[in-house]
matplotlib code that plots the C-alpha trace (Angstrom):
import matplotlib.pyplot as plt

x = [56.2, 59.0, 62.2, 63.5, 66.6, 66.1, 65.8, 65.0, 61.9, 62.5, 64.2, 65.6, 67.3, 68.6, 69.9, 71.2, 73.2, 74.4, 75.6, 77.2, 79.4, 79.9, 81.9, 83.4, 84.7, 86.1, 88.3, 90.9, 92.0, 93.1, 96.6, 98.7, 101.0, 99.4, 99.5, 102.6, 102.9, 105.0, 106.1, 106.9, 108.3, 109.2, 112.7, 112.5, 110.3, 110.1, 108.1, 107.7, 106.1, 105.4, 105.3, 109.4, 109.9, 111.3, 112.5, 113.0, 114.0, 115.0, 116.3, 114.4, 116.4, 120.3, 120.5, 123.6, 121.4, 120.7, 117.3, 117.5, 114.6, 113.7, 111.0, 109.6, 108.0, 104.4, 105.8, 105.3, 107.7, 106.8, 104.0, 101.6, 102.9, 103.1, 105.0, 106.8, 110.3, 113.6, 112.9, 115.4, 117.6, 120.4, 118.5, 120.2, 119.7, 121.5, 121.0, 124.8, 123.8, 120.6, 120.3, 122.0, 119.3, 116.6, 118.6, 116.3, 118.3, 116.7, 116.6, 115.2, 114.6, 113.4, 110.4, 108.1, 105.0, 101.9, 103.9, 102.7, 105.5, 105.3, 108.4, 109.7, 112.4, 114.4, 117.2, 120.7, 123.6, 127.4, 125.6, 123.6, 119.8, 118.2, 114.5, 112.4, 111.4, 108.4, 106.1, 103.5, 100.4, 101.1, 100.9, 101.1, 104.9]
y = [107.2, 109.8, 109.2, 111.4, 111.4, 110.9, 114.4, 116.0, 117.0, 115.3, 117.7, 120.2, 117.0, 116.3, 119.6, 120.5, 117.3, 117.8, 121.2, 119.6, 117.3, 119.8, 122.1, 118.9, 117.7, 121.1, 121.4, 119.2, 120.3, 124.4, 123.5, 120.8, 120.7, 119.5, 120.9, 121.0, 118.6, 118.1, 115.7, 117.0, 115.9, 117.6, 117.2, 118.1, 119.2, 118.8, 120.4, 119.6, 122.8, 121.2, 124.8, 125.0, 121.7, 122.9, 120.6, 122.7, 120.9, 121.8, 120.4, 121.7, 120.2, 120.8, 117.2, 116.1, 114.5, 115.3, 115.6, 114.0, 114.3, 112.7, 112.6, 109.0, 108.4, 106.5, 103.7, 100.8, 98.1, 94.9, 93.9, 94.0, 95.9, 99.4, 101.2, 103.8, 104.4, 106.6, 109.3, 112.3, 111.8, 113.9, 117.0, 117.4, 119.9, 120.2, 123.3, 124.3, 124.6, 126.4, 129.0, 132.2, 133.6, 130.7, 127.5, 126.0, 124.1, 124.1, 121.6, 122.3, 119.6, 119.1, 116.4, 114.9, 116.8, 115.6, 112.6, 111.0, 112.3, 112.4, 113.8, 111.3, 112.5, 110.6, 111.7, 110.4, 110.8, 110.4, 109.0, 106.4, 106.6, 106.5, 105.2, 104.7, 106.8, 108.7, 110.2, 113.1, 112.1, 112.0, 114.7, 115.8, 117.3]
z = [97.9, 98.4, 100.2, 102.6, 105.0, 108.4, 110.5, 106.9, 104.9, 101.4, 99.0, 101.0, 102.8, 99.4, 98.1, 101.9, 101.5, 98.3, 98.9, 102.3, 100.3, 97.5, 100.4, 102.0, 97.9, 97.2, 100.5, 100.3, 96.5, 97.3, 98.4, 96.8, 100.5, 103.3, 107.2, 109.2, 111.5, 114.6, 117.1, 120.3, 124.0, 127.2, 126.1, 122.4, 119.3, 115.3, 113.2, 109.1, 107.0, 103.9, 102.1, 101.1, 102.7, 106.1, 109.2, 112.3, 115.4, 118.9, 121.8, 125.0, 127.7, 128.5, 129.9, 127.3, 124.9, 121.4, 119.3, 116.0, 113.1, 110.2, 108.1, 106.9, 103.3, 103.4, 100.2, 99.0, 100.0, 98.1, 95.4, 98.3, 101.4, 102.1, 105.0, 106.6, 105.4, 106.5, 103.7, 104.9, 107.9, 110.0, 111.2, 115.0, 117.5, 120.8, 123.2, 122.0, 118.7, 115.9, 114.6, 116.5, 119.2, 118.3, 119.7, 116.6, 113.8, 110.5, 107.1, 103.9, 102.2, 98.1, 98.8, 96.4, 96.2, 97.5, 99.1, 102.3, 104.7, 108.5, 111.5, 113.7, 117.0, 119.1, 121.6, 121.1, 122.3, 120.7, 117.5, 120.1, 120.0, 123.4, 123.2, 120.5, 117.5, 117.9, 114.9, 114.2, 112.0, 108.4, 106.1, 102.3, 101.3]

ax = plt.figure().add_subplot(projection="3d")
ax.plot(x, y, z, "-o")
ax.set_aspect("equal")
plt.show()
């Protein structure tokens, strides 16, 4: 008796599947960075591009707060626990300040390739965070 997937017609189930996870195998390994990845509110945005290692941030609202960035390191943090940790910190942006004509400030950064990384923002103000943290999804640096 011959197995066949469901929905298929014995081989070509087979070799259609095969060449399915063949594609899906090879995808993943053609860049050793991951995808940029960004974090963004009404009053500010951060973007990590893994290729050169490159924080941009900038504050959309001229409401006397800052935006801060850093990037967080997935890593283990005892014999059995892993988490996200403060990896790169200090990227600011205010409306006053970026790069000239952009009102973006920029970081580069030398990261560990293929490290889980991910952005996080928060507004601040005098060196005083206001709110909470809040991330992208993770990424490869």
């Amino acid at each position: 008796r011959r197995l066949a997937l469901p929905g298929t017609h014995g081989l070509a189930g087979m070799a259609l599947l095969a060449s399915g996870a063949l594609v899906v195998g090879m995808a993943g390994s053609a860049s050793a960075s991951g995808l940029n990845v960004s974090v963004s509110r009404s009053w500010g945005t951060a973007t990590f591009y893994p290729d050169g290692d490159w924080l941009y941030v900038k504050d959309s609202s001229a409401d006397g707060y800052s935006v801060q960035a850093k990037i967080e390191r997935w890593q283990k943090v005892n014999i059995d626990a892993w988490g996200w940790r403060d990896h790169r910190t200090g990227c600011y942006d205010t409306t006053s300040i970026g790069q000239p004509g952009t009102g973006i400030t920029t970081c580069n950064y030398d990261l560990t390739e293929n490290d889980t990384v991910r952005v996080c923002i928060v507004r601040s103000k005098d060196g005083v965070r206001y709110g909470d943290w809040l991330c992208s999804a993770s990424t490869k640096a």
